[in-house]
N, C-alpha and C positions, 0 to 999 in steps of 0.2 A: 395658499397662504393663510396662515392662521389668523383671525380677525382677533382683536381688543375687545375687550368688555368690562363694563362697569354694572355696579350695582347701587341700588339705591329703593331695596323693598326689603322689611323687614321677613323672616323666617315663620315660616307655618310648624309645628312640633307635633309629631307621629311618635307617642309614648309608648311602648309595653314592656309590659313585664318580662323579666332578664329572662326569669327562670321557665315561663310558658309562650313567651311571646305573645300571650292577649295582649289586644288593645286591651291600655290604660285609658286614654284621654288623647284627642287630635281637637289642640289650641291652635286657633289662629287668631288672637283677638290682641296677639302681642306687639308692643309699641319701639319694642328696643330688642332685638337677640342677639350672645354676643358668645364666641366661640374663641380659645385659645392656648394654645400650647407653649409651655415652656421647656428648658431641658438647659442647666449650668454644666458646668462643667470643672473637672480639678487638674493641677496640670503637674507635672515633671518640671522642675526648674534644675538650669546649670547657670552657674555663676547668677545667680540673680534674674535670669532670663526663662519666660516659659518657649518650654523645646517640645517638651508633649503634650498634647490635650489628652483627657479621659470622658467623656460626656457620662453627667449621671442621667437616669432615669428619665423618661418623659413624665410629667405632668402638665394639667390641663383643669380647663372649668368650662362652662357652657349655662348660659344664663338665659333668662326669659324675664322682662319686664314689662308690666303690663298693669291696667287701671280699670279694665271690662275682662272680668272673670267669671266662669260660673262655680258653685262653691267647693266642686269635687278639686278644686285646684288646690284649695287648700291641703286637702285629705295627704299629698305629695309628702307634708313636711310628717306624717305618721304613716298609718300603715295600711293605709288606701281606703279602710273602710270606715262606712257610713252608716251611722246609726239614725235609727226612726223613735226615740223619745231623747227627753233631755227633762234635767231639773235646771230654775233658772228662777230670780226675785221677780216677783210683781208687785207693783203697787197702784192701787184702787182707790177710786173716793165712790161712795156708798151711800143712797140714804136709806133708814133705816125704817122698815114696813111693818114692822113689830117692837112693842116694848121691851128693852133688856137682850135684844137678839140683833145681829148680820147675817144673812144667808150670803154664801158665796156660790159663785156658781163656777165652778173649774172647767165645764164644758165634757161633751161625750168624752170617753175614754181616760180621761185626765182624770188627776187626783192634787191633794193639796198635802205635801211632805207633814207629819207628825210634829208638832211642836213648835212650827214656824206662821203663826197667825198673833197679829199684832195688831192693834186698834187704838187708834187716838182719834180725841176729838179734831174737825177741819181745820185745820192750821197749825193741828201741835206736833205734825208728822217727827219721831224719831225723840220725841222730849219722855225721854224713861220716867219724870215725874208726872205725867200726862196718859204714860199708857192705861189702857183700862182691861181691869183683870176679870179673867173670862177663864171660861172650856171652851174646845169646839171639837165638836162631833159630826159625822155625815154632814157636812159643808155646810155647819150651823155653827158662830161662835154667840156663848151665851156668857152678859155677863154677870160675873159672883154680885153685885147692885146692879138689882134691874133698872133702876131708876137714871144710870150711869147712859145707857143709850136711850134716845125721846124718838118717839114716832117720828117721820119727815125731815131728824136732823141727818145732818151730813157727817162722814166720818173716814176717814182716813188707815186704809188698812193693806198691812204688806204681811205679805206669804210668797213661800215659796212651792212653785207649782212644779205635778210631771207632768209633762204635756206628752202627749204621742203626734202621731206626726207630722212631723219636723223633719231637719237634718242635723246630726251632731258626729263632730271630729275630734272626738278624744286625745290631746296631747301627753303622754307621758312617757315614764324614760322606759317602760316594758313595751309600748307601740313603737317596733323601731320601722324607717323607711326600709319600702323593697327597693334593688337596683333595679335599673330601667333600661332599654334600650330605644335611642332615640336619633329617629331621624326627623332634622330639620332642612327642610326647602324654602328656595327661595327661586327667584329668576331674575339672571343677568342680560343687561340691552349690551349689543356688540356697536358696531361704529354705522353697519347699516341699515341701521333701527330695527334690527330684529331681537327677539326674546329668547331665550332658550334655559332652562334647567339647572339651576348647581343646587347640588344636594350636600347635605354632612352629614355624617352618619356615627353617633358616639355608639360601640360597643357593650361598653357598662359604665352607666352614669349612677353615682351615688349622690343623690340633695345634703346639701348643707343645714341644719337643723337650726341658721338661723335668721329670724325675718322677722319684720316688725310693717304695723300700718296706723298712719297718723289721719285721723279723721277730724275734720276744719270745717267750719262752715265759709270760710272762704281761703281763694287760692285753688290749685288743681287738685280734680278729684283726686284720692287714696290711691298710690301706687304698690302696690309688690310686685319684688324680685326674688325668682328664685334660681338658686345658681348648685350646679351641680358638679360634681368631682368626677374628672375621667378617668377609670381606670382600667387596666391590661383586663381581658377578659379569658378564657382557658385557651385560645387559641393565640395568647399573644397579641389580639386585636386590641385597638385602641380609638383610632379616627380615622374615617375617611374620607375625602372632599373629592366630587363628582362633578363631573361637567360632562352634561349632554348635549349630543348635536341636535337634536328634538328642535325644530320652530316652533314655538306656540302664541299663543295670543298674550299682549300684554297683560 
């Protein structure tokens, strides 16, 4: 006799790529996973009465929500990769060891972008009548009145740096996502507390390109969700849902 089973444990997600089947990514840190299919349908009426069905097409989504990510997760919603520099604003306060001069220091391999070095006095950060005009050269900026910065004062300065390594995920409309092929697991309790195996298995998943994260300093931490489009793959394939006789440990 076939036993009952429930479930009540979120989905572990086994990612690769459609077209080589590398591993992508195997997420388990997901708080919500959520699979499912639809398929309407149009009908034949007589006299006002449907007499035939037609069903159209299957569709489907398959989601993962989660708040403990590590950051290749993101990389999903572009084109998997990850770059080792990035440009990005900094802002500094400084005091100053020489008259008429700020030395910066951008750190090994790093550099400070052309034309983006700005210096006010402490408190006057972003007051365009405040700034102080300068060159800067080899991660020196010097200003046009020396007298403009004093030994020991303090001073307020934003640039923009390239920093090397890092991680960066390029969002644009030429990084488009690859499809995926993903299996998600989980494990089902039967009626006499044993565990056993259901598996899903999406053929080709396409992500949704859209998501957003609200960061609070109170309330729960940042959540993302990423949810992704099922579709027919060259053999037809779509979903599968697996149940194994497998006992395993809770």
């Amino acid at each position: 006799m076939e036993l009952n089973r429930a479930n009540r444990q979120v989905c572990d997600l086994d990612i690769r790529i459609l077209k080589t089947m590398m591993p992508f990514l195997f997420f388990e840190t997901a708080n919500v996973t959520t699979v499912g299919l639809q398929s309407d349908s149009v009908y034949a009426m007589a006299k006002g009465a449907r007499k035939i069905a037609f069903p159209n097409p299957i569709t489907g989504t398959m989601s993962v929500e989660c708040q403990v990510r590590g950051f290749k997760f993101f990389s999903l919603y572009s084109d998997g990769v990850i770059d080792s520099s990035a440009t990005f604003a900094k802002h500094e306060t400084i005091k100053a060891t020489e008259a008429g001069k700020i030395t910066l220091t951008p750190g090994d391999g790093n550099s400070i972008a052309d034309g983006s070095v700005f210096v006010f006095p402490a408190g006057d950060y972003g007051d365009e009548d405040k700034s102080i005009a300068g060159t800067f050269a080899t991660n020196v900026f010097t200003a046009t009145t020396a007298s403009d910065i004093a030994v020991n004062d303090e001073y307020e300065v934003g640039y923009l740096i390239v920093k090397a390594g890092v991680k960066k995920i390029s969002f644009t409309n030429k990084k488009l996502p690859k499809d995926y092929f993903i299996t998600m697991s989980t494990l089902d309790k039967d009626e006499d507390g044993m565990y056993a195996p259901f598996i899903i298995t999406a053929y080709k998943a396409s992500i949704q390109r859209n998501w957003e994260m609200t960061f609070s300093s109170e309330g729960d931490p940042a959540t993302v969700t990423a949810t992704f489009d099922l579709l027919e793959d060259k053999a037809g394939n779509i979903l599968d849902m697996v149940e194994d006789s497998e006992v395993v440990e809770g």
